[in-house]
C-alpha positions as CSV (number, residue, x, y, z in Angstrom):
1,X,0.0,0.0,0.0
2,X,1.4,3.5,-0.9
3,X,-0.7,7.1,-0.5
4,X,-1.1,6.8,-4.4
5,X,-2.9,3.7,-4.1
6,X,-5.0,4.5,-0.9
7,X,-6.1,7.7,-2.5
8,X,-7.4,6.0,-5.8
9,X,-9.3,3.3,-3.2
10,X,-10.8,6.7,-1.3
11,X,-11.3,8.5,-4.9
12,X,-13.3,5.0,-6.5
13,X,-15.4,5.0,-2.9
14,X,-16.6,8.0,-3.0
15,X,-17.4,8.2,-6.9
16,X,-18.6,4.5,-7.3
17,X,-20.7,4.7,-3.8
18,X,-19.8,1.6,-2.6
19,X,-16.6,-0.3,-0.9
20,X,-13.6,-0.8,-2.0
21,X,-10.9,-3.2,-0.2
22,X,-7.3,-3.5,-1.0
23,X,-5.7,-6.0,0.9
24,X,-1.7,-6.0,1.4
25,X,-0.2,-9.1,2.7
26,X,3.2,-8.5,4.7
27,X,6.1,-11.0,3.9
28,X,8.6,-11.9,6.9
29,X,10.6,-14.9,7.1
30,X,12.8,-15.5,10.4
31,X,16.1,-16.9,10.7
32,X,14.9,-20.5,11.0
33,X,13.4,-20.1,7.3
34,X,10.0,-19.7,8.5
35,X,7.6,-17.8,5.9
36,X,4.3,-15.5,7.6
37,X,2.5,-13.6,5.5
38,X,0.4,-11.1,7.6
39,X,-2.7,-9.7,6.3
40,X,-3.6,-5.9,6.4
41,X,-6.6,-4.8,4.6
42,X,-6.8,-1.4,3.6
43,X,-10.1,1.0,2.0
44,X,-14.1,0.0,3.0
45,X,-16.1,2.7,4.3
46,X,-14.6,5.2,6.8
47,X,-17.0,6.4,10.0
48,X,-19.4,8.8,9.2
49,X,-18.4,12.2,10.7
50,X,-20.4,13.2,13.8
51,X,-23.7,14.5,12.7
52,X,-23.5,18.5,13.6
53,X,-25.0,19.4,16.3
54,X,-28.5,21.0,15.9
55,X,-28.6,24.5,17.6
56,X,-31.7,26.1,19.0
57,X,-32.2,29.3,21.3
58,X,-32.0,27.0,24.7
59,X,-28.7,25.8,23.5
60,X,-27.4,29.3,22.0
61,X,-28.1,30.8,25.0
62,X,-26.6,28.3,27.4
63,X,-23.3,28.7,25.2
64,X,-23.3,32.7,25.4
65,X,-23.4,32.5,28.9
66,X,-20.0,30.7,28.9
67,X,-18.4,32.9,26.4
68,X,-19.9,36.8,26.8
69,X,-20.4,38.9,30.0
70,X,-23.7,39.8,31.3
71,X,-24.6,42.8,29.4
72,X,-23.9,41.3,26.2
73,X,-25.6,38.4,26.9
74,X,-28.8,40.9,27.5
75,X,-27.9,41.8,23.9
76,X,-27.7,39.2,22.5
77,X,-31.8,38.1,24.0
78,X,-33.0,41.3,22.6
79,X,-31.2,40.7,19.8
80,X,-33.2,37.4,19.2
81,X,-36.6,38.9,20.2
82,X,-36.0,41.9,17.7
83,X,-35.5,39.5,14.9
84,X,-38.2,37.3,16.1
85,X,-40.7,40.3,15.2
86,X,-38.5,40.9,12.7
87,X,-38.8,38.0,10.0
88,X,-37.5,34.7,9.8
89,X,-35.4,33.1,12.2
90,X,-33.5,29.8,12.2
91,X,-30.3,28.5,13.9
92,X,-27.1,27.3,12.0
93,X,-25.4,24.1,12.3
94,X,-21.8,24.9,13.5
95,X,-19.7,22.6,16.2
96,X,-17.9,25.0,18.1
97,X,-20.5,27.9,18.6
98,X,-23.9,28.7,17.8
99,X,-25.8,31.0,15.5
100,X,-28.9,32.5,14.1
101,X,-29.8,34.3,10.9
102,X,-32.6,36.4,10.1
103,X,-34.6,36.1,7.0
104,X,-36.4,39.2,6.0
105,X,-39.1,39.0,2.9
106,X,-38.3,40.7,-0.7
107,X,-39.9,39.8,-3.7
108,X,-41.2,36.6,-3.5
109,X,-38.4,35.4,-1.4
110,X,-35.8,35.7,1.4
111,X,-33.0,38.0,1.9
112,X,-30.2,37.0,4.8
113,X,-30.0,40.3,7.0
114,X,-27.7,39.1,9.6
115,X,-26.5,36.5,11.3
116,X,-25.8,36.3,15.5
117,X,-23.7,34.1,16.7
118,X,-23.0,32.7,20.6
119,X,-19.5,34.4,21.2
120,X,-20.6,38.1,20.5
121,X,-17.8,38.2,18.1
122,X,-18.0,37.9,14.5
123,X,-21.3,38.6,13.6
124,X,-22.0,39.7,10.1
125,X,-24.5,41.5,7.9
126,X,-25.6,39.6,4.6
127,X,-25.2,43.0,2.3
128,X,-23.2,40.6,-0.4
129,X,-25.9,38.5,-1.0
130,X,-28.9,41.1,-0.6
131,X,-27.2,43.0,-4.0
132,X,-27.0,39.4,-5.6
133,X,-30.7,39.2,-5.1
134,X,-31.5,42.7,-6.7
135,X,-31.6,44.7,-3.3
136,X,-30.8,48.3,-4.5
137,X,-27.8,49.3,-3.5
138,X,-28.2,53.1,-2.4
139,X,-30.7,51.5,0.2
140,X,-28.1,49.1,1.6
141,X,-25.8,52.6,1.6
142,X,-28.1,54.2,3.7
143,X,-28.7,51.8,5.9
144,X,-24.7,51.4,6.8
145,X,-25.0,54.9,7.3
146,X,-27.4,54.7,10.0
147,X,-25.4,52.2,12.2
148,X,-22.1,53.9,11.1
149,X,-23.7,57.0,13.2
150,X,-24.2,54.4,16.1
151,X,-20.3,53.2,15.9
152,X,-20.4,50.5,13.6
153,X,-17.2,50.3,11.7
154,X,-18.8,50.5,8.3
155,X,-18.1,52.2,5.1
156,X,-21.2,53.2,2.8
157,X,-18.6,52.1,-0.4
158,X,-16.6,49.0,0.8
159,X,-19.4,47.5,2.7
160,X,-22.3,47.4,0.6
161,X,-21.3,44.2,-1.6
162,X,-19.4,42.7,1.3
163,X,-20.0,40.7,4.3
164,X,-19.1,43.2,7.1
165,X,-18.7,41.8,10.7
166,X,-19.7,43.3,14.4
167,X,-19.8,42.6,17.5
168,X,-22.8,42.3,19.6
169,X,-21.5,44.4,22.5
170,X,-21.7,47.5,19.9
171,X,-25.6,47.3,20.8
172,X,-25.0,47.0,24.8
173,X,-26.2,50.7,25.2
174,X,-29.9,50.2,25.6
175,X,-30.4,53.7,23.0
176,X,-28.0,52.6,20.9
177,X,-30.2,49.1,20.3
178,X,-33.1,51.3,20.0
179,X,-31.9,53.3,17.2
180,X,-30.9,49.8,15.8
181,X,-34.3,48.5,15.9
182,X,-35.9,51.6,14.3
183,X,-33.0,51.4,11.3
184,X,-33.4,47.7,10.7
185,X,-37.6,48.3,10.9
186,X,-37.4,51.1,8.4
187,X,-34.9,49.0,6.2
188,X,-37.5,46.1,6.2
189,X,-40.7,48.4,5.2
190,X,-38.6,50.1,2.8
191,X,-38.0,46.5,1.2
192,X,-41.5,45.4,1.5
193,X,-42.3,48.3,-0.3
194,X,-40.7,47.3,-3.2
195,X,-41.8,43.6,-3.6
């Protein structure tokens, strides 16, 4: 057996579906003149990888509390109330933290708006994807204006077709999540009204 041979075994198993063995048989022969050939079979179907765990607010929660301090772990539950009201929610699939996205309605479809996750760190708007789906872009501007004027590091030009990130703490100060809210509720009417 040599890494060429094991990765053409791994290659035919995963095009062909099904199993593949190679078996390698080890020649020794001692001193005396004895002869053993010893048997190693290589290939057949590896363990499937651990399914990924399935997140949901109990569990996202329980998780933030190990990794954020109290008052952003406040943010983060209005955070998940706000986008409750605000469209669509559902919880992503990741091993080492947990996360939740918010869907908002445009045209007959879905637009990603954000996306939370567990450690306050690393969060990220979906701008990229809402100009892929036809979102006009001076809107997106303006909205990155608005949470540029509560201390988002944004820019109106570099952000709009990009995947900014933020932290959750920026949204500790309770008028600071207000203005938030209102924003991210005008944005979302503004949308709707051009279904």
């Amino acid at each position: 057996m040599n890494p060429d041979l094991q990765r053409i075994i791994n290659y035919m198993e995963n095009v062909l579906s099904m199993e593949i063995y190679a078996l390698e048989l080890r020649y020794f022969k001692d001193k005396d003149g004895m002869e053993i050939l010893v048997p190693n079979v290589h290939g057949g179907k590896k363990k499937p990888p651990k399914p990924l765990p399935t997140w949901n607010w109990d569990r996202f929660i329980e998780d933030a509390k190990k990794k954020v301090d109290a008052a952003t772990l406040a943010t983060l539950q209005k955070l998940y109330e706000f986008s409750l009201q605000l469209g669509r929610v559902d919880f992503g699939k990741g091993r080492t933290y947990g996360t939740f996205r918010v869907w908002l309605p445009y045209k007959n479809d879905e637009i990603k708006l954000y996306v939370i996750t567990s450690t306050g760190k690393g969060n990220w708007f979906g701008f990229k994807s809402m100009v892929g789906k036809q979102v006009d872009k001076g809107l997106i501007s303006e909205y990155v204006k608005q949470l540029k004027s509560l201390g988002f590091k944004l820019d109106e030009k570099k952000h709009v077709e990009a995947y900014p990130t933020f932290e959750t703490a920026i949204l500790n100060q309770e008028e600071k999540f207000s203005e938030f809210k209102k924003y991210t509720n005008e944005l979302k009417e503004k949308l709707l009204s051009r279904s």
